[in-house]
Each structure stands twice: as structure tokens, then as C-alpha cells.
C-alpha positions in Angstrom: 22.1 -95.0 -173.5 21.6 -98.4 -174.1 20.3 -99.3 -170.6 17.5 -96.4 -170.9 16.4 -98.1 -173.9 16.0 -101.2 -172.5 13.4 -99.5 -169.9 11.9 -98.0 -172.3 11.3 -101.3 -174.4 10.4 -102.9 -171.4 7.8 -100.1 -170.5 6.4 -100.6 -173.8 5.2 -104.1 -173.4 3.9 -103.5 -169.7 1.2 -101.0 -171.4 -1.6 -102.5 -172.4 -4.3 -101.0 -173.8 -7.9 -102.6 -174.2 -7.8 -105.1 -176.8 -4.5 -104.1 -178.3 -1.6 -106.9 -177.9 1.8 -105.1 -176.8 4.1 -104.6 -180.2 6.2 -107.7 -179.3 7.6 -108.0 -183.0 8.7 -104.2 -183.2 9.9 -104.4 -179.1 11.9 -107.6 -180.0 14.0 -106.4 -183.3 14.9 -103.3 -180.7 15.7 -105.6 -177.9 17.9 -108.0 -180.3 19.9 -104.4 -181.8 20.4 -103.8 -178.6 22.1 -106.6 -177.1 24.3 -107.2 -179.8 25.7 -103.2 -179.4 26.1 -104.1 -175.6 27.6 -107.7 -176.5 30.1 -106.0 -178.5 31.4 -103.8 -175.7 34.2 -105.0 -173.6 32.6 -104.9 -169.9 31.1 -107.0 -167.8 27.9 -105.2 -166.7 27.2 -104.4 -170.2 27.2 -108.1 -171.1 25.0 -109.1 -168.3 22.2 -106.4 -169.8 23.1 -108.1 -173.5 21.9 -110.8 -172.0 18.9 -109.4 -169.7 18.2 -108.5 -174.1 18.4 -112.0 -175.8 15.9 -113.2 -172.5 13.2 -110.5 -173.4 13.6 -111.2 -177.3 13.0 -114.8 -176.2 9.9 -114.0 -174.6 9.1 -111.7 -177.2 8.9 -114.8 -179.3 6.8 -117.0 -176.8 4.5 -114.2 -177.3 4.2 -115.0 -181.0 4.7 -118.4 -180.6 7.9 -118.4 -182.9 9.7 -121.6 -180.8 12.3 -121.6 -182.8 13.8 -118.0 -182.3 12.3 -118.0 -178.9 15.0 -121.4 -178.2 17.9 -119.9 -180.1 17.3 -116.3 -178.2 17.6 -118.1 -175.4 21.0 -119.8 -176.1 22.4 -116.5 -177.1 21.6 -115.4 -173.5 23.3 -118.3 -172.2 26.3 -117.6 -174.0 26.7 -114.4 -173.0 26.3 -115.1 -169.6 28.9 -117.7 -169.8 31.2 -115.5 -171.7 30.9 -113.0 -168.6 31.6 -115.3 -166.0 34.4 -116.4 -168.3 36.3 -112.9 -168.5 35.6 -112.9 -164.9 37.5 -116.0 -164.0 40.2 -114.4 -166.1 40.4 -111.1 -164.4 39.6 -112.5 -160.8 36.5 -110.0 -160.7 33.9 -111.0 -157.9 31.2 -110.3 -159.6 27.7 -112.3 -158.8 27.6 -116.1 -160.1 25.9 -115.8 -163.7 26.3 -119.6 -163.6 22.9 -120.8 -162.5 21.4 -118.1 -164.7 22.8 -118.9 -167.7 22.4 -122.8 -167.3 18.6 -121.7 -167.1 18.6 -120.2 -170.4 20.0 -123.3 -172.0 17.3 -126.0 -170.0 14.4 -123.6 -171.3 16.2 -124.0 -174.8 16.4 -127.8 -174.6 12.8 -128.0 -173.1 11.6 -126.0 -176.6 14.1 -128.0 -179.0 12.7 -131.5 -177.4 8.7 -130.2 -177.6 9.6 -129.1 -181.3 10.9 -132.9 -181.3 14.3 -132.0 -183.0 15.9 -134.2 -180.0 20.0 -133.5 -182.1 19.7 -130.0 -181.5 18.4 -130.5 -178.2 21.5 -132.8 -177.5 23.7 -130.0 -179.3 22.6 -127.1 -177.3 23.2 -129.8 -173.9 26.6 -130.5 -175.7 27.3 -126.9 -175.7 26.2 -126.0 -172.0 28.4 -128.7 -171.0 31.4 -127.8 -172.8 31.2 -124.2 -171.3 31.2 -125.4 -167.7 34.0 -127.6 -168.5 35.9 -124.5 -169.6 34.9 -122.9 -166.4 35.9 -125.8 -164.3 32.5 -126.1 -163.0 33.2 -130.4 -164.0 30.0 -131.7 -161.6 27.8 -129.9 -163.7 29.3 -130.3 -166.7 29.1 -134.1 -166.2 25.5 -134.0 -165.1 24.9 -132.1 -168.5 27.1 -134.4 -171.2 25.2 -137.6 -169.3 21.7 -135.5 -170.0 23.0 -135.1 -173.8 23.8 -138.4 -173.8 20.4 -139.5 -172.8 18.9 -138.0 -175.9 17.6 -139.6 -179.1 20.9 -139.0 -181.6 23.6 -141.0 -183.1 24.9 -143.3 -180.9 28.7 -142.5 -181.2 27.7 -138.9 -180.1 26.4 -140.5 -176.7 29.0 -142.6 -176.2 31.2 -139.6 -176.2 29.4 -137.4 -174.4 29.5 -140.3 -171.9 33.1 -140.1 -172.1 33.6 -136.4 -171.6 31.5 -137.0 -168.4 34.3 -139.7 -167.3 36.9 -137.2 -167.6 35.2 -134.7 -166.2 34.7 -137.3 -163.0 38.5 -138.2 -163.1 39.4 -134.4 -162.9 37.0 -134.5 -159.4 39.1 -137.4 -158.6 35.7 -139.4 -158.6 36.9 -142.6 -160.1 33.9 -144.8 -158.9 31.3 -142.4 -161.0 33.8 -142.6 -164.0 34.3 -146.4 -163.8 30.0 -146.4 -163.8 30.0 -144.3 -166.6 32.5 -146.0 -169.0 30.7 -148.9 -168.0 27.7 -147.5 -170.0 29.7 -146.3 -172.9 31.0 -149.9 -173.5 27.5 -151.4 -173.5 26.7 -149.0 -176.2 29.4 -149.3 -178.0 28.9 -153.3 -177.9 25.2 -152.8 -179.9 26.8 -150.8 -182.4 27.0 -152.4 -185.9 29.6 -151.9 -188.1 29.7 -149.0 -190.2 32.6 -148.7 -192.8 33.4 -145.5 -192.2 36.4 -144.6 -190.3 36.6 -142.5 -186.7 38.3 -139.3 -186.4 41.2 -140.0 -184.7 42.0 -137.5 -182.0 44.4 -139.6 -179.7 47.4 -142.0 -179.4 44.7 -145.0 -178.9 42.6 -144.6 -181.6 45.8 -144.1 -183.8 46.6 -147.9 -182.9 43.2 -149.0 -184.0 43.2 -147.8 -187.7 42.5 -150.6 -189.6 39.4 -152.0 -186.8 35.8 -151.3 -188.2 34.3 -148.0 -186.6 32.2 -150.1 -183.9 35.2 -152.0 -182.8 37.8 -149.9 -183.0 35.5 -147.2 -180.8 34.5 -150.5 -178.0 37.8 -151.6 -177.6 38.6 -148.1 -176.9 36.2 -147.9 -174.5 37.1 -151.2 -172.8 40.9 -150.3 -172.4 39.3 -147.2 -170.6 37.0 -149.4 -168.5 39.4 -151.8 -167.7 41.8 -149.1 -166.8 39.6 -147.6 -164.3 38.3 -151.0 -162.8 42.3 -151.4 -161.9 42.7 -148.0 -160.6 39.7 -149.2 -158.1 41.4 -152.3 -157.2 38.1 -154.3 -158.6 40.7 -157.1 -160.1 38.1 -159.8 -160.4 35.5 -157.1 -162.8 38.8 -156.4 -164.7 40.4 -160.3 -164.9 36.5 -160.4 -166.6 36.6 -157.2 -168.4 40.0 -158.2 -169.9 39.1 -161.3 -170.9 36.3 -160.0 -173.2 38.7 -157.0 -174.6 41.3 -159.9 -175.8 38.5 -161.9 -176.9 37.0 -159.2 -179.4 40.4 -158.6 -180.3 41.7 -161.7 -181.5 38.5 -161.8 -183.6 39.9 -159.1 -185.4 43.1 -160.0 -185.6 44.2 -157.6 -183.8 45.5 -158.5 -180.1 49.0 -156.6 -180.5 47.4 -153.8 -181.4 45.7 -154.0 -178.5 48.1 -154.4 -176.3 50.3 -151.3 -177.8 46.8 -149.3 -176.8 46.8 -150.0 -173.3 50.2 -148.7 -172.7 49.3 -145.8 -174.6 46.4 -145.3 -172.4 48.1 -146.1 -169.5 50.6 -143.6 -169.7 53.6 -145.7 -170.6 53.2 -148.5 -168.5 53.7 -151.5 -170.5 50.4 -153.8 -171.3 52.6 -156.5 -169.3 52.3 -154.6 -166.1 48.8 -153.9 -166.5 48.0 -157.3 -167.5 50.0 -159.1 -164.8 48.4 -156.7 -161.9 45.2 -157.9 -163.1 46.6 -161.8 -162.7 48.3 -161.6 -159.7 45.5 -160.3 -157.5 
């Protein structure tokens, strides 16, 4: 029943008569009842047609020049798609790659956030898109789309972690080189950052070592042990001897080089700061 209405909605704006406009405001309350009855239903055709809805109320919008609703319409589509292609992963169903689709919807959102200039949401809805592929394993795209957020005009600690959500999403393709570049970024951030007095959320063992460090420091050195981390994984001893040198550096100016050193075993998975240390010594 659904799908008949859809046609006929969609007959409705392809008549024109002579200078009438076609009843986009009327066809695009329909369009949006509709796809949240077929959003609601548990089956995967249905939600592809939910989203074929939350497209056309989108360009229902463009039509009245409502940005706004005609970005957010278009995020809902991406969402559903994503959600389909998620219940497919989950009930191995070959059904045709809504991927690509659905990463469409959320660039023509982004392109309408940054003309409106409201660059956070625009990094918010990249944020989103990018956290979605994660959750589908699709981790090339997802890092391409958390380096794209990071890009944006925001808050610099949100680019500094999208960058490093796009190093883990590297490491998980084994692509240590491209994560090692990318930290590398996130630490020359982080190093501009002034202090601020509030305190991080901390969401991991090596913050939780880095308590009493202001914001900015606390969230380089964090980024360093990372950095210098990778740079031993990639056997690149003289950029680490260097790396290291700065990390102890900032942390004795803060008083804080045990602390330090009880952060890159955490972050090294156990191995003792010793070992780490003396591999980057004796080679």
C-alpha cells in the first residue's frame, strides 16, 4: 500500500500544469508519513523505499529552498540505508550494496551544512557517516571520512580525535605507515593547543594516568605515547629516539615523567616503559 503511494506522490510532482508549481509542501508531509510507517517495519526492502521517501522529501525541500530540512532529510535517508545494510551484515542477506548510496546522502548533507556555513554540524553529520562504516567494517572509508571531519572548522580536540579514530581505523587494515602519518598530525595539533582548565573525559587506561596534566598536555602526551608507539612498530628508531625525547621533555615540565612512563606501558599493552625505551636506545 505504501509503495503505491509513493507512485502516486511521485506522479503528482511530474504533472505540471501551465504556471502552476507542483504541491511540493503537501507531496513532502506525505512522502515524510510515509517513510517513517515503512521505517518502522522490520524488512529490508521496506527500508530501502523509507529511504527512496526521506530522498524525495529532501528534494521536496530544495524545491522550496528550506536547506535546512532538505540537509537533515537527507541524513535520515542515510541512516536508513545504513541501518539496512546493517541488518543485512547481521542476517548474511545478499542484498545490493546500499553503501555508496547512503554515503551520497550524507556528502549532499555536508555540502548544504558547509554553504549554510554551520561547518560543527557539517563535521557532526561527517562524524556520524564515519562512525557507521566503522560499525560496518567498511575502516578505508570510514578513515577517509573522520580525516574529512577533521578538516573542518570546529574545536580542535574534536579534530584531533577524529584524527585518532582514523589511526585506528588504519591499524585495524594493518596500515601502520598511514596511522603513524596521521598521529603525526594529531600531535602537531595538539602541540598549538593552549591550556584550558577544564579536564578531559577519560575513556581509557592512559588518560587515567594523566589526571592531574592541564587538558592540552595531558591530550599531547597522549598523542605522543601513540606516535612514538607506532614510529617503533615501523622500526623508524631514529624519529622515535627524537619523538621521545620531546615526550620526556614536556613531561618533566610538568612534573610528571613517572606518570608518563606508567602510560606507555599501558599503551603498550603491558610491556614495561623500560622495554620500549631501551628498543628505542639500542637501535
Amino acid at each position: 500500500a505504501e509503495y503505491q503511494t509513493f507512485k502516486i506522490l511521485s506522479s503528482k510532482l511530474k504533472k505540471r500544469k501551465l504556471l502552476r508549481k507542483p504541491p511540493y509542501a503537501a507531496v513532502s508531509i506525505e512522502y515524510a508519513k510515509i517513510g517513517k510507517q515503512l521505517r518502522r517495519e522490520d524488512n529490508s526492502v521496506t527500508h530501502i523505499y523509507a529511504a527512496f521517501c526521506f530522498a524525495a522529501v529532501a528534494k521536496c525541500q530544495e524545491a522550496l529552498s528550506i536547506k535546512d530540512k532538505e540537509a537533515s532529510n537527507f541524513v535520515k535517508a542515510g541512516q536508513v540505508l545504513f541501518e539496512n545494510e546493517s541488518d543485512d551484515v547481521e542476517l548474511n542477506i545478499d542484498w545490493e550494496d546500499c553503501v555508496p548510496e547512503a554515503i551520497h546522502c550524507y556528502q549532499l548533507a555536508v555540502k548544504l551544512y558547509e554553504e549554510a556555513n554551520r561547518p560543527y554540524t557539517a563535521c557532526a553529520v561527517l562524524a556520524e557517516l564515519a562512525s557507521s562504516l566503522h560499525t560496518l567494517q567498511r575502516f578505508d572509508a570510514a578513515s577517509q571520512a573522520y580525516q574529512a571531519a577533521a578538516k573542518k572548522k570546529g574545536i580542535v580536540v574534536d579534530a584531533i580525535q577524529m584524527l585518532c579514530e582514523a589511526v585506528d581505523c588504519e591499524l585495524l587494515q594493518h596500515e601502520r605507515q598511514r596511522a603513524c602519518s596521521l598521529m603525526a598530525q594529531a600531535v602537531e595539533l595538539a602541540s598549538k593547543m593552549p591550556d584550558l582548565q577544564n579536564s578531559l573525559p577519560h575513556d581509557n587506561s592512559v588518560s587515567d594516568l594523566l589526571p592531574s596534566f592541564p587538558i592540552a598536555t595531558a591530550l599531547l602526551v597522549e598523542c605522543q605515547i601513540t606516535y612514538l608507539l607506532l614510529l617503533v612498530l615501523l622500526g623508524k628508531y631514529d624519529d622515535a629516539r627524537a619523538a621521545l625525547a620531546v615526550l620526556m621533555a614536556d613531561a618533566v615540565s610538568e612534573g610528571g615523567a613517572l606518570r608518563v612512563r606508567l602510560a606507555i606501558e599501558a599503551a603498550a599493552g603491558g610491556a614495561s616503559s623500560g622495554q620500549v625505551l631501551q628498543q628505542c636506545l639500542n637501535n
